[in-house]
TORTILO-962317 format. One record per residue: residue number from 1; residue in one letter; x, y negated, z negated of N, C-alpha, C in turn. Coordinates in steps of 0.1 Angstrom, whole numbers. Layout:
[site NUM; "A"; [X; Y; Z]; [X; Y; Z]; [X; Y; Z]]
...
END
This chain:
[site 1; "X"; [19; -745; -86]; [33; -741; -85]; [36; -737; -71]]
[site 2; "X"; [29; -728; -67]; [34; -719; -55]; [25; -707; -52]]
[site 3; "X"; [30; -702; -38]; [25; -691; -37]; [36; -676; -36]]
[site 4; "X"; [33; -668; -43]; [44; -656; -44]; [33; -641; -34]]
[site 5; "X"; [39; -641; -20]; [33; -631; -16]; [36; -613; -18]]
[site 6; "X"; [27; -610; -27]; [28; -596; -30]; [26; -586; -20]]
[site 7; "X"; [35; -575; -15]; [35; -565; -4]; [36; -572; 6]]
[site 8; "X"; [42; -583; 9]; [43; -592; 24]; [52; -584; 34]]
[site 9; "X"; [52; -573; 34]; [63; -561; 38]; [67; -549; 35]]
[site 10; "X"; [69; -537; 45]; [79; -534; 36]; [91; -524; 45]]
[site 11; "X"; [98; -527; 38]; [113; -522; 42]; [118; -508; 46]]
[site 12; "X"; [119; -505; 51]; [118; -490; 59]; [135; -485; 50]]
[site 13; "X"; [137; -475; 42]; [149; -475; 33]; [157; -470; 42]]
[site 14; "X"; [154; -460; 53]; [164; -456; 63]; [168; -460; 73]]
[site 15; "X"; [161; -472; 79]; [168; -480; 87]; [169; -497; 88]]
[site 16; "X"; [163; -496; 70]; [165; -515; 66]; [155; -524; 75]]
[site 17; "X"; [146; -516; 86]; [135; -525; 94]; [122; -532; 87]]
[site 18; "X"; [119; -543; 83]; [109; -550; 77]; [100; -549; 84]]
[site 19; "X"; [87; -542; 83]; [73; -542; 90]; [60; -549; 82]]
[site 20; "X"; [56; -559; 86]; [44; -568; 78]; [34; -553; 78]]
[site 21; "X"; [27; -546; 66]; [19; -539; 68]; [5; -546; 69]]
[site 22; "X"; [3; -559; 62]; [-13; -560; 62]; [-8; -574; 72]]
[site 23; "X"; [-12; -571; 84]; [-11; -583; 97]; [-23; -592; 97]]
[site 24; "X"; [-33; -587; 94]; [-43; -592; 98]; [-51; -599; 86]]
[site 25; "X"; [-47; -598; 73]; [-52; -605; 61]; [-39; -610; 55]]
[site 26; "X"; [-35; -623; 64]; [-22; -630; 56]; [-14; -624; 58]]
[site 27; "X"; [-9; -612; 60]; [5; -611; 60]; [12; -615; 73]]
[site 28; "X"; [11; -623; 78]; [19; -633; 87]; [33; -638; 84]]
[site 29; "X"; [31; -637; 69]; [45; -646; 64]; [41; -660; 63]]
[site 30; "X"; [34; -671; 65]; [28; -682; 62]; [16; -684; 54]]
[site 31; "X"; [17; -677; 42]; [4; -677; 34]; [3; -695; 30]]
[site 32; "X"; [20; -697; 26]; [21; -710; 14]; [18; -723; 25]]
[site 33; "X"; [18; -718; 37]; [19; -733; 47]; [-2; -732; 48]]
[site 34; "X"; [-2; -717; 53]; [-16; -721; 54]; [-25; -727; 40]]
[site 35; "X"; [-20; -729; 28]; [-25; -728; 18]; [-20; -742; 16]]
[site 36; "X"; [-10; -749; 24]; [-6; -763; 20]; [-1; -760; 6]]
[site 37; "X"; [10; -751; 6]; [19; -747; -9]; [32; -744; -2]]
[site 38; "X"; [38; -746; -14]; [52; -740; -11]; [54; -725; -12]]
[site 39; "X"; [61; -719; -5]; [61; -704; -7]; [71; -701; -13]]
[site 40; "X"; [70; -695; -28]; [80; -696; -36]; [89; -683; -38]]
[site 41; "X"; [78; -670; -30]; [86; -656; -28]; [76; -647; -24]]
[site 42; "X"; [83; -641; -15]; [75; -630; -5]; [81; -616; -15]]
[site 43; "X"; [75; -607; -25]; [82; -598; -27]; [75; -583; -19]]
[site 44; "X"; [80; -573; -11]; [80; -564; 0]; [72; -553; -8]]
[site 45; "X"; [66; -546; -3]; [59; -538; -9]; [72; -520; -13]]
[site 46; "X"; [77; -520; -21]; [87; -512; -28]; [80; -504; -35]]
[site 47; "X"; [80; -485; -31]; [77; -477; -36]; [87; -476; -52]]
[site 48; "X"; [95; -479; -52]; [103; -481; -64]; [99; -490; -78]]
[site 49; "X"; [88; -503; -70]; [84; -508; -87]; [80; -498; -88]]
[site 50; "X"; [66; -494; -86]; [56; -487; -95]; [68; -470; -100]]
[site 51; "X"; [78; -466; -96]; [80; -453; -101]; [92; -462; -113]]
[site 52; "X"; [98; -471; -112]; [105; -474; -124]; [100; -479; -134]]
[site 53; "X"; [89; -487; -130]; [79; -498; -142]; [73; -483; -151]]
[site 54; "X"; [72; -472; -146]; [65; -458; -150]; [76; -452; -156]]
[site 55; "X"; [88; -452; -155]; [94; -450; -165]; [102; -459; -173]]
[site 56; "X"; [96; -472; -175]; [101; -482; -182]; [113; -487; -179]]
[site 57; "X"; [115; -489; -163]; [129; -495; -164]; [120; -509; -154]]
[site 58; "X"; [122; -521; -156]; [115; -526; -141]; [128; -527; -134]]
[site 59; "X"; [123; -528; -119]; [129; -530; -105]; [140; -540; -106]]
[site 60; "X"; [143; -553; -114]; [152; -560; -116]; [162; -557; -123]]
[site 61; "X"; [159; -546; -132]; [172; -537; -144]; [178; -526; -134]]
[site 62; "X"; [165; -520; -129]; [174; -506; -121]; [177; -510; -112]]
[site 63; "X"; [178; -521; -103]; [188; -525; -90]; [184; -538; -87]]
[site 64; "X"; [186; -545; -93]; [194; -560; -93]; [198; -564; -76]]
[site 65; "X"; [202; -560; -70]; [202; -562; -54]; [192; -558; -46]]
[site 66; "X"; [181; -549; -52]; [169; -546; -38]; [160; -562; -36]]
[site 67; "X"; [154; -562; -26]; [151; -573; -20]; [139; -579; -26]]
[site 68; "X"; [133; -566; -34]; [122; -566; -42]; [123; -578; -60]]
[site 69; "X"; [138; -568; -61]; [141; -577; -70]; [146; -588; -70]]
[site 70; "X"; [152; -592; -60]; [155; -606; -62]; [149; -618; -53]]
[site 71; "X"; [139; -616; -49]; [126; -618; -44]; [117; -623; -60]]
[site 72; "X"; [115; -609; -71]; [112; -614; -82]; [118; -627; -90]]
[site 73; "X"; [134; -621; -90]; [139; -631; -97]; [139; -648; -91]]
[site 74; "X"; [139; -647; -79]; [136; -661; -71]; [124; -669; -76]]
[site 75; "X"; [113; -659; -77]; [99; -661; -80]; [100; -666; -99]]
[site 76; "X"; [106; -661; -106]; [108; -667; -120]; [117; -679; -119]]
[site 77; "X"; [125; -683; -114]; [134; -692; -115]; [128; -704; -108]]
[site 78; "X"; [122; -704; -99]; [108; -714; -88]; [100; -718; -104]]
[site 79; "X"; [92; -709; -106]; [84; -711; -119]; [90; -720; -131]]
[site 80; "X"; [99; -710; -133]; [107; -714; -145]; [114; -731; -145]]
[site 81; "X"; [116; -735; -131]; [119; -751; -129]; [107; -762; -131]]
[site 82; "X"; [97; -747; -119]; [83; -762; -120]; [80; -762; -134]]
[site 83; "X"; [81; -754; -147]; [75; -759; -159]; [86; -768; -167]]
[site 84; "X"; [100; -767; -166]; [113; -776; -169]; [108; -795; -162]]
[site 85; "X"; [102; -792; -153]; [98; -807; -147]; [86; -813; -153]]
[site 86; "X"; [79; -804; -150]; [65; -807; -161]; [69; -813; -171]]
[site 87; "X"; [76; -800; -180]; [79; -813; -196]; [86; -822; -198]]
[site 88; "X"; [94; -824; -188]; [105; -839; -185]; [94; -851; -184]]
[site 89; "X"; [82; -846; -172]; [78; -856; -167]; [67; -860; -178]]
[site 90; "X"; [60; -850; -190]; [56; -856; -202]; [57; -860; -214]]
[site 91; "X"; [76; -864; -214]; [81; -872; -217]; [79; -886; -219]]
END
């Protein structure tokens, strides 16, 4: 399908600055080219999943606009097509 890079970043909340944290194992931002894949979503490393998923809300219900979540949602809809083609094409 793809590659979806988990923590490829993360977002600084007070001044919106994107810092690759892990530089030196992939987080380059070209995981899916070096892997000869498509890169289907970089989602940022967000201190907010883990405290909303902990109180049962995930990151795409409680703010639909963080970068995190629609990053996720990108990443289901990528997925969600490659298997729509699949069963077309085993038709």
């Amino acid at each position: 399908v793809g590659v979806v890079e988990n923590m490829s970043t993360f977002v600084c909340p007070k001044c919106n600055t994107a810092t690759e944290v892990f530089k030196g194992s992939q987080g380059d931002g070209n995981l899916g080219q070096k892997l000869h894949m498509e890169s289907i979503a970089k989602i940022p490393l967000d201190p907010e999943i883990s405290f909303t998923s902990d109180q049962g809300m995930p990151r795409v219900v409680q703010d639909a606009s963080s970068e995190a979540a629609v990053q996720y949602l990108e990443a289901a809809k990528s997925i969600a097509q490659f298997i729509q083609k699949q069963k077309l094409n085993n038709l």
